[in-house]
C-alpha positions as CSV (number, residue, x, y, z in Angstrom):
1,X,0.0,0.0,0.0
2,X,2.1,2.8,-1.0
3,X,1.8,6.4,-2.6
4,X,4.4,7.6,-4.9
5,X,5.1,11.1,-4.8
6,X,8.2,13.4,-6.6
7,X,9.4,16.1,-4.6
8,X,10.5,19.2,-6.5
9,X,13.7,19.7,-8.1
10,X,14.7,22.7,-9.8
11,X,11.6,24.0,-12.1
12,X,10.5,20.4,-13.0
13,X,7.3,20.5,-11.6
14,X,5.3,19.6,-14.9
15,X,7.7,16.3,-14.9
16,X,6.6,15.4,-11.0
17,X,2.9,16.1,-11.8
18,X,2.9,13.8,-14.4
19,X,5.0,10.9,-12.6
20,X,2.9,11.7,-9.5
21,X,-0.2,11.3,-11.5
22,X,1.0,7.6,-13.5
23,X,2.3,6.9,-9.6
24,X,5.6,6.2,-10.7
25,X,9.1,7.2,-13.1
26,X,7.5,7.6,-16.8
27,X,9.3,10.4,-17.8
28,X,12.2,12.4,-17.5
29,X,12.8,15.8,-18.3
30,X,14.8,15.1,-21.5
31,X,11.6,12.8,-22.6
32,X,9.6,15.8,-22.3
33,X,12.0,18.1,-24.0
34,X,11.1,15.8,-27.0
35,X,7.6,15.8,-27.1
36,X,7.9,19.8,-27.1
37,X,10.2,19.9,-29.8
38,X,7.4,17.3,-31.8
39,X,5.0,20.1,-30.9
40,X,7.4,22.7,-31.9
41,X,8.3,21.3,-35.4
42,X,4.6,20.8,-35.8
43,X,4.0,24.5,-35.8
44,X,7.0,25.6,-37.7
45,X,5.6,23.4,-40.5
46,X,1.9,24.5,-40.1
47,X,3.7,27.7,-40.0
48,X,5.6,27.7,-43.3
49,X,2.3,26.6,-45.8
50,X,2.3,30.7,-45.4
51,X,5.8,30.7,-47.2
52,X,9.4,30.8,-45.6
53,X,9.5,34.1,-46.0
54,X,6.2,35.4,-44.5
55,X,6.5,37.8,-41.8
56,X,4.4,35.5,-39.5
57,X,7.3,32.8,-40.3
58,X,10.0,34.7,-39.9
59,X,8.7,35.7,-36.5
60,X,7.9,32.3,-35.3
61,X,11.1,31.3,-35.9
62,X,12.7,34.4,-34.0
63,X,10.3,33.4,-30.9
64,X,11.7,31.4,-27.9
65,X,9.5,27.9,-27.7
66,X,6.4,28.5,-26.5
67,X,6.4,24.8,-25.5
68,X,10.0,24.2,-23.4
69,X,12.6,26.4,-22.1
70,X,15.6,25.9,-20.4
71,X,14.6,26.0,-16.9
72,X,12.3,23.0,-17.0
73,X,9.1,24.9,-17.8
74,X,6.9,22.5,-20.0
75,X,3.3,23.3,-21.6
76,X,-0.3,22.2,-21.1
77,X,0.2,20.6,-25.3
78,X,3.3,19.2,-23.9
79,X,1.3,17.6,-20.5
80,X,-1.3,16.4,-23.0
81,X,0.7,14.7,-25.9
82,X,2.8,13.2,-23.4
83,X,-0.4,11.2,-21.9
84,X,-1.6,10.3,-25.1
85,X,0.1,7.0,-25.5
86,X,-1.7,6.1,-22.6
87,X,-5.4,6.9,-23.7
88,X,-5.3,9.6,-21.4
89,X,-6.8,12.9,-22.0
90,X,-6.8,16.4,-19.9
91,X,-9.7,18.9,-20.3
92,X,-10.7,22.0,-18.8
93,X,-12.9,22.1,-16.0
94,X,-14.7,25.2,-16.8
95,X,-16.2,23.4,-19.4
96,X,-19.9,23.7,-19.8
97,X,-20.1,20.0,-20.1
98,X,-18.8,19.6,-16.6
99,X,-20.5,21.5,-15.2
100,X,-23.0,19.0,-13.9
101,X,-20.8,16.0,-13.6
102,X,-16.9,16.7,-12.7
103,X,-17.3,20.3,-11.2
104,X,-20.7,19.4,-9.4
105,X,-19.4,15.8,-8.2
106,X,-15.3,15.7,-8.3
107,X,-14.9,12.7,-6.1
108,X,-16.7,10.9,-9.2
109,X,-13.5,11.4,-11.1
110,X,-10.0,9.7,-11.0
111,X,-7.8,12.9,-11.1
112,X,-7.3,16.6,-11.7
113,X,-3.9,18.1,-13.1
114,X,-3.8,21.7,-11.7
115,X,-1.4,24.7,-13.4
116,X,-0.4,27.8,-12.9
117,X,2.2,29.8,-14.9
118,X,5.1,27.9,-14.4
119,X,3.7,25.2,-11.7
120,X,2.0,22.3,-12.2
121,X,0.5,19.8,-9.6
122,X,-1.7,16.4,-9.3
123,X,-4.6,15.1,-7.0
124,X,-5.4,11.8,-7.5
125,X,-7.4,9.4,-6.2
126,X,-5.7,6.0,-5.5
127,X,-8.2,2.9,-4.5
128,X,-10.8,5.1,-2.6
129,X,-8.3,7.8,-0.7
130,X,-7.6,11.3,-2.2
131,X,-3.9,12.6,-2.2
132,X,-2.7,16.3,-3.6
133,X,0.7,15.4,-4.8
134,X,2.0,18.5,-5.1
135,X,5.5,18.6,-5.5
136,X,6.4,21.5,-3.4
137,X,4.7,19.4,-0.1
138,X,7.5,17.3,1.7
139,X,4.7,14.5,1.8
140,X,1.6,13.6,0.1
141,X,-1.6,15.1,1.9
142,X,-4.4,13.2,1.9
143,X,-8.3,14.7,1.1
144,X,-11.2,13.4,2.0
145,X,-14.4,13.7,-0.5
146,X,-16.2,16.3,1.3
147,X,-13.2,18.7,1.2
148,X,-11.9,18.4,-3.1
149,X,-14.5,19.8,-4.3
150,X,-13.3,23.3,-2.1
151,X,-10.1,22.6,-2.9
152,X,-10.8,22.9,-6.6
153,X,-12.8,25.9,-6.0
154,X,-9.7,27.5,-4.4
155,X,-7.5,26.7,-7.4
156,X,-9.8,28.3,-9.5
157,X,-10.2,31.0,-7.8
158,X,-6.2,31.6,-7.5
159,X,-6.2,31.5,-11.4
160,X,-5.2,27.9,-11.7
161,X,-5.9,26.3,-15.1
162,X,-7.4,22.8,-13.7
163,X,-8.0,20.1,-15.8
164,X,-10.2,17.0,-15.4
165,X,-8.4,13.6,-16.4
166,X,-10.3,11.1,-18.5
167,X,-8.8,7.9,-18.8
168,X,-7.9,4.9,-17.2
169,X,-4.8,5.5,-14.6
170,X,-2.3,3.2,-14.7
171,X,-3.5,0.6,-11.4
172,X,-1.3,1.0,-8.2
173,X,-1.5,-0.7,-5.2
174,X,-5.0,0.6,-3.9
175,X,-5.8,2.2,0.0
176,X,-8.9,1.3,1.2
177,X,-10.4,3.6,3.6
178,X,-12.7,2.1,6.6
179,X,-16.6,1.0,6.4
180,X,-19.0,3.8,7.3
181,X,-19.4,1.7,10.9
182,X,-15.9,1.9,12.0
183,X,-15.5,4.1,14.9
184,X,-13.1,7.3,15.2
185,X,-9.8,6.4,14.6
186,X,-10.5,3.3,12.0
187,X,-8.6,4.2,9.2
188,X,-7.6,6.9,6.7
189,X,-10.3,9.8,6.9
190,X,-11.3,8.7,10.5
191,X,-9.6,10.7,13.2
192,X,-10.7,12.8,16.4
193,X,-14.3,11.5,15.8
194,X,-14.8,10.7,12.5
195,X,-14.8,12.4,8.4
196,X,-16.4,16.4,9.7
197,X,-13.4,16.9,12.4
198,X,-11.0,15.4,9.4
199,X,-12.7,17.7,7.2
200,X,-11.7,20.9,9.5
201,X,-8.1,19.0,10.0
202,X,-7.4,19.1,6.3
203,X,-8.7,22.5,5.3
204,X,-5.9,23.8,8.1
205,X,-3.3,21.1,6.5
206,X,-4.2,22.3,2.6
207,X,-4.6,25.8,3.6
208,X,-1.0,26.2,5.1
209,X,0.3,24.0,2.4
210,X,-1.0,26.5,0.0
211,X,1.1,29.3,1.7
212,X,4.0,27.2,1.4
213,X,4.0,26.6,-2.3
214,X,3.2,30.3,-2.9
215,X,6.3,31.3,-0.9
216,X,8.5,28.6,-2.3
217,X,11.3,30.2,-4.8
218,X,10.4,28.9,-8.8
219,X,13.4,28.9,-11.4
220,X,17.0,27.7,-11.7
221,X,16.7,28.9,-7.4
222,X,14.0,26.8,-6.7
223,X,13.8,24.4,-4.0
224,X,15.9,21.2,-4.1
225,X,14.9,17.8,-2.5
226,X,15.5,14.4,-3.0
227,X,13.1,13.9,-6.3
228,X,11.3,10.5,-5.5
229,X,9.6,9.4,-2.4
230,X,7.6,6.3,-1.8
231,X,5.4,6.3,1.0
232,X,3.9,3.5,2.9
233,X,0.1,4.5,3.7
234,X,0.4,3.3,7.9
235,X,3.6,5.6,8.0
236,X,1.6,9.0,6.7
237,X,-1.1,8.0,9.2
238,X,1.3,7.2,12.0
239,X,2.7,10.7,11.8
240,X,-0.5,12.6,12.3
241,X,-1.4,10.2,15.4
242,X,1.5,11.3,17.0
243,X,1.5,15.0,16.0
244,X,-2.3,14.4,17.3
245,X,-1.5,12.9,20.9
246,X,1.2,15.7,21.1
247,X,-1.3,18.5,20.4
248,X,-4.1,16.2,22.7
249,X,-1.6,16.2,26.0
250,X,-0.6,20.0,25.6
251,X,-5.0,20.7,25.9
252,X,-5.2,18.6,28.6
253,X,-2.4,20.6,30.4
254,X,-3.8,23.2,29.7
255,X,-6.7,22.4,32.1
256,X,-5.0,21.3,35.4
257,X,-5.3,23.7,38.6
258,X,-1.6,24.9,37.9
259,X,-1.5,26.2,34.4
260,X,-5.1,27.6,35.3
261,X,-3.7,29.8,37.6
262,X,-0.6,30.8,36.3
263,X,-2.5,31.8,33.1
264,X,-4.6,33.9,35.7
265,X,-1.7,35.6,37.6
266,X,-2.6,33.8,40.7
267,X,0.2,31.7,42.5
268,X,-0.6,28.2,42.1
269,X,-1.6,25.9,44.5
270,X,0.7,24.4,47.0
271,X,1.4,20.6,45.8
272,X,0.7,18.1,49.3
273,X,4.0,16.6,50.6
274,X,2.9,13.1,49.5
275,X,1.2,13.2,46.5
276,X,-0.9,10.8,45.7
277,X,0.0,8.1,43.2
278,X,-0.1,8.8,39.5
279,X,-2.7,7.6,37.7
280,X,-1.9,5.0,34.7
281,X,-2.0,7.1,31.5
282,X,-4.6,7.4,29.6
283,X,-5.1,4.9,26.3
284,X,-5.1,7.1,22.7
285,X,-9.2,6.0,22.7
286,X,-9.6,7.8,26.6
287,X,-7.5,10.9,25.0
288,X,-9.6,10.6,21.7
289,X,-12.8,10.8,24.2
290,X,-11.8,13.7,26.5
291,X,-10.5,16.2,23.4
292,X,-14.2,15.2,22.2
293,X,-16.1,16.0,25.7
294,X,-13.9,19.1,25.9
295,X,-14.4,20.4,22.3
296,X,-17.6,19.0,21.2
């Protein structure tokens, strides 16, 4: 059960979101570098049915590559030829035709390929668990159903091109989430009481994730990381539960007679001589239960 995800190196970002979206290495930048100079010749020829020495020629020909450059930039053509050996098609979103189907009801699709001037990012959906694979993240961020379709919203509304992909994705070892009848904590999508308190979980996750790739440097000084990253699903998890008992312990602290009064100003109280003996700590489930008693 694994999720492959590129982290980004240099400007290569178009090269990750397509690996990320295929779920493993199927291109390289030099592969692409072909496809655009396919694309390019394809124009210069289209191009030249004017005459050699039109003026619309000659300034094609004087024009940087609208489909490449030398920093790793690549093209939506370029994105889309490159998928069509595999029967695999991107299309805007904004379409009127998807209007009712992939814009009204994302979670029905398999993946969206979002881009931005010179950034380009997946979100897939791998058995029945969404991931933004996002090359700029240091891990893949998981997204439950209820939450893509705002996420989408946001990219639109931050100017992103995003484009629906129609097709059939190359199979990958699937993650399952849990039954509807397993209790908080049961799986992926199921933490501190079940999919709404993910929900709010991952709009915080996404949402600071969102400031980091708009701060991240682009370019030959973009960020460098080690490019490919296979993650096991019970590691991802694993993290959060114990970023989650972390945060849990520091509330509960928060509530004892001593930081209550220190946060007042008043001297706390005196502890007895003998204190009594500690209580055994409390299981992740009797944490789980008193965040939810506290909080609601």
């Amino acid at each position: 059960e694994m999720v492959y995800h590129e982290k980004q190196e240099g400007s290569l970002c178009a090269q990750h979101a397509l690996n990320n979206l295929l779920q493993g290495q199927y291109f390289t930048a030099v592969d692409l570098a072909v496809v655009a100079r396919q694309l390019d010749e394809a124009e210069r020829l289209r191009m030249a049915e004017a005459g050699t020495e039109s003026g619309s020629y000659l300034r094609f020909m004087a024009a940087e590559s609208s489909n490449y450059d030398d920093s790793g930039f690549f093209s939506s053509q370029v994105i889309a030829k490159a998928l069509k050996p595999f029967d695999i098609e991107i299309e805007s979103i904004l379409k009127p035709e998807f209007a009712t189907t992939s814009k009204a009801n994302p979670q029905n699709e398999a993946a969206f390929v979002c881009w931005l001037g010179e950034h380009w990012f997946t979100v897939r959906k791998i058995g029945d668990v969404w991931w933004n694979l996002d090359s700029m993240l240091k891990a893949p961020n998981q997204v439950s159903d209820t939450y893509l379709g705002m996420l989408l919203d946001e990219m639109v509304q931050q100017k992103y091109t995003v484009f629906v992909v129609k097709g059939e994705l190359p199979q990958v070892n699937a993650l399952t989430s849990p039954s509807a009848d397993e209790g908080p904590g049961g799986g992926v999508g199921h933490r501190l009481g079940g999919a709404a308190a993910y929900d709010d979980e991952l709009q915080r996750a996404i949402a600071a994730s969102m400031m980091d790739v708009a701060a991240a440097p682009t370019g030959d000084g973009g960020s460098s990381a080690e490019v490919t990253t296979v993650y096991d699903e019970s590691e991802i998890v694993d993290d959060a539960e114990a970023e989650l008992r972390a945060a849990i312990a520091m509330s509960l602290e928060e509530d004892t007679p001593v930081a209550t009064a220190a946060a007042a100003g008043a001297t706390p109280p005196t502890q007895p001589a003998h204190p009594p003996t500690a209580a055994p700590p409390l299981t992740v489930e009797e944490l789980r239960a008193k965040r939810l008693a506290r909080f609601g």
